[in-house]
ROMARKE-494448 format. One record per residue (C-alpha): x, y, z; residue in one letter; residue number from 1. Coordinates in steps of 0.05 Angstrom, whole numbers, plus 5000, padded with zeros to 4 digits. Example, Ala and Ser with C-alpha at 12.3 -4.5 7.8 and 13.67 -1.06 7.14 Angstrom:
5246,4910,5156,A,1
5273,4979,5143,S,2
END
This chain:
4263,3815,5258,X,1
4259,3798,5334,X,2
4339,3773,5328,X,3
4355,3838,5293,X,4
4305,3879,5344,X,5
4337,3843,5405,X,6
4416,3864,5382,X,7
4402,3919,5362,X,8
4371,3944,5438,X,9
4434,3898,5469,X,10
4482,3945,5434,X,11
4444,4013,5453,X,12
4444,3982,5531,X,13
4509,3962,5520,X,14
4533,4025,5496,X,15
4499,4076,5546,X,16
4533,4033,5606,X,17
4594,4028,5581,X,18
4590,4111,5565,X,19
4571,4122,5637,X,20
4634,4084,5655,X,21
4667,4122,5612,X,22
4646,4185,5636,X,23
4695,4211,5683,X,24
4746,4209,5630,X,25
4702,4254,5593,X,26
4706,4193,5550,X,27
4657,4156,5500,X,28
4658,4084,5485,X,29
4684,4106,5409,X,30
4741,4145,5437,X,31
4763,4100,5477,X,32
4761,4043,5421,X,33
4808,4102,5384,X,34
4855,4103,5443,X,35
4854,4020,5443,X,36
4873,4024,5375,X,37
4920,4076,5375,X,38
4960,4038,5434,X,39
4971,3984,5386,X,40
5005,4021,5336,X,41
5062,3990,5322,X,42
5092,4050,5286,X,43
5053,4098,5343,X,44
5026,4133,5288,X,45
4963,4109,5236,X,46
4923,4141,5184,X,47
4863,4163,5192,X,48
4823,4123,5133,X,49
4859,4069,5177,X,50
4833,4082,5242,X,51
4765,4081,5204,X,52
4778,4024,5170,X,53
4797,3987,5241,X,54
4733,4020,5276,X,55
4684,4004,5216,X,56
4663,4082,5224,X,57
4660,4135,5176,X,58
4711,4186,5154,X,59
4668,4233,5191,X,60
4665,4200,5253,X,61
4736,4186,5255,X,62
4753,4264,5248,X,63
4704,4279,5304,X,64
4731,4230,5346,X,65
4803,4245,5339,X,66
4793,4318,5342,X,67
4760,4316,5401,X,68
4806,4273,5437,X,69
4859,4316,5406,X,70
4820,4369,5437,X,71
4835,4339,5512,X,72
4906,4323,5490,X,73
4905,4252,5483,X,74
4922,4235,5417,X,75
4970,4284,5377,X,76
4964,4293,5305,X,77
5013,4307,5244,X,78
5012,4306,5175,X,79
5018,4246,5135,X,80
5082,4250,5094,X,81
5049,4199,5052,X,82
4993,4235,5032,X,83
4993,4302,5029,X,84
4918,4323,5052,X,85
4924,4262,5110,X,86
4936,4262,5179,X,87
4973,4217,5226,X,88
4950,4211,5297,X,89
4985,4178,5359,X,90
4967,4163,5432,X,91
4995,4212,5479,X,92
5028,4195,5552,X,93
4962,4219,5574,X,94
4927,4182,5529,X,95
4955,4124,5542,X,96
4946,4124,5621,X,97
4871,4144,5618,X,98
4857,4086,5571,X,99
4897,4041,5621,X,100
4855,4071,5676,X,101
4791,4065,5634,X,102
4806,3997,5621,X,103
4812,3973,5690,X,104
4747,4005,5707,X,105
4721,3971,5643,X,106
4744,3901,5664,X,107
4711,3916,5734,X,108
4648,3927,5702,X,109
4659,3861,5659,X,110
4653,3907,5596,X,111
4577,3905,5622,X,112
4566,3819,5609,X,113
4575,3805,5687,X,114
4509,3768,5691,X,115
4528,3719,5639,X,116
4577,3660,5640,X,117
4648,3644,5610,X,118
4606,3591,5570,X,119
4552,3630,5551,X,120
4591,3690,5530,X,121
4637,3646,5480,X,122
4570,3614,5455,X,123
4545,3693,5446,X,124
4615,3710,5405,X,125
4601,3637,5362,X,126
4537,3648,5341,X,127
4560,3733,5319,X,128
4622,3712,5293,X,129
4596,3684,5224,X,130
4562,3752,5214,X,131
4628,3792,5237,X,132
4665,3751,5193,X,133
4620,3756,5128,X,134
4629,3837,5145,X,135
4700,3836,5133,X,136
4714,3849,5223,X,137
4769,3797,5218,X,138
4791,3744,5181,X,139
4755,3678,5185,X,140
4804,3621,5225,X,141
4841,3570,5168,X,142
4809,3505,5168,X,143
4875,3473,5178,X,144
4889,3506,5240,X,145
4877,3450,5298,X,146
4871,3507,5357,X,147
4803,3559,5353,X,148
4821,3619,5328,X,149
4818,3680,5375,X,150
4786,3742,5373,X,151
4832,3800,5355,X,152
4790,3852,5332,X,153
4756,3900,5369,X,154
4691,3878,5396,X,155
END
């Protein structure tokens, strides 16, 4: 309970700084993970069951979250030729530069882990990863692989 307890109040810290960072782009820390995401899109467009899928959020959440940052004009959506009550949603230009700009504020901040070493933040992401793993967040490395595996999922 006290490992669960103690997570649990790291991620609501967590979050709230990072949302005050996030702020001035009238920005939450889920909306920006949607712009992340979306900037990866190697098509520029995904689904939205796939943006949930990728975010580990609900259908509901996803459609608040892209409607509102439709809302501000930066993401755009269309229909999804592929399925017929589906949307597609992309990154806008101005999407794209104030989730550059919210990133380098971000990595000033250290994502909110300043006060904690290069060493003891990979020994944090060790010890979580069995748990992320078991929960489907990405794939677990291949034994046969010689080099560790990185992270590619979002955190």
């Amino acid at each position: 309970m006290a490992a669960v307890t103690s997570i649990m109040r790291a991620q609501q810290i967590l979050l709230s700084s990072l949302d005050a960072l996030l702020r001035p782009y009238e920005l939450t820390f889920a909306r920006y993970e949607a712009l992340v995401l979306l900037s990866f899109s190697r098509s520029g467009y995904l689904p939205m069951r796939v943006i949930g899928e990728r975010l580990m959020v609900h259908p509901t959440s996803v459609t608040n979250i892209i409607s509102r940052l439709s809302a501000q004009g930066l993401v755009e959506l269309r229909p999804n030729p592929a399925d017929g009550r589906g949307k597609l949603a992309s990154i806008t230009p101005a999407g794209r530069s104030v989730m550059e700009k919210a990133t380098k504020d971000l990595m000033a901040a250290e994502f909110g882990l300043g006060e904690y070493s290069a060493a003891e933040l990979a020994e944090m992401f060790s010890l979580l990863r069995g748990l992320r793993v078991a929960a489907g967040d990405f794939a677990a490395p291949d034994p046969a692989d010689a080099a560790p595996a990185t992270d590619t999922a979002a955190p």
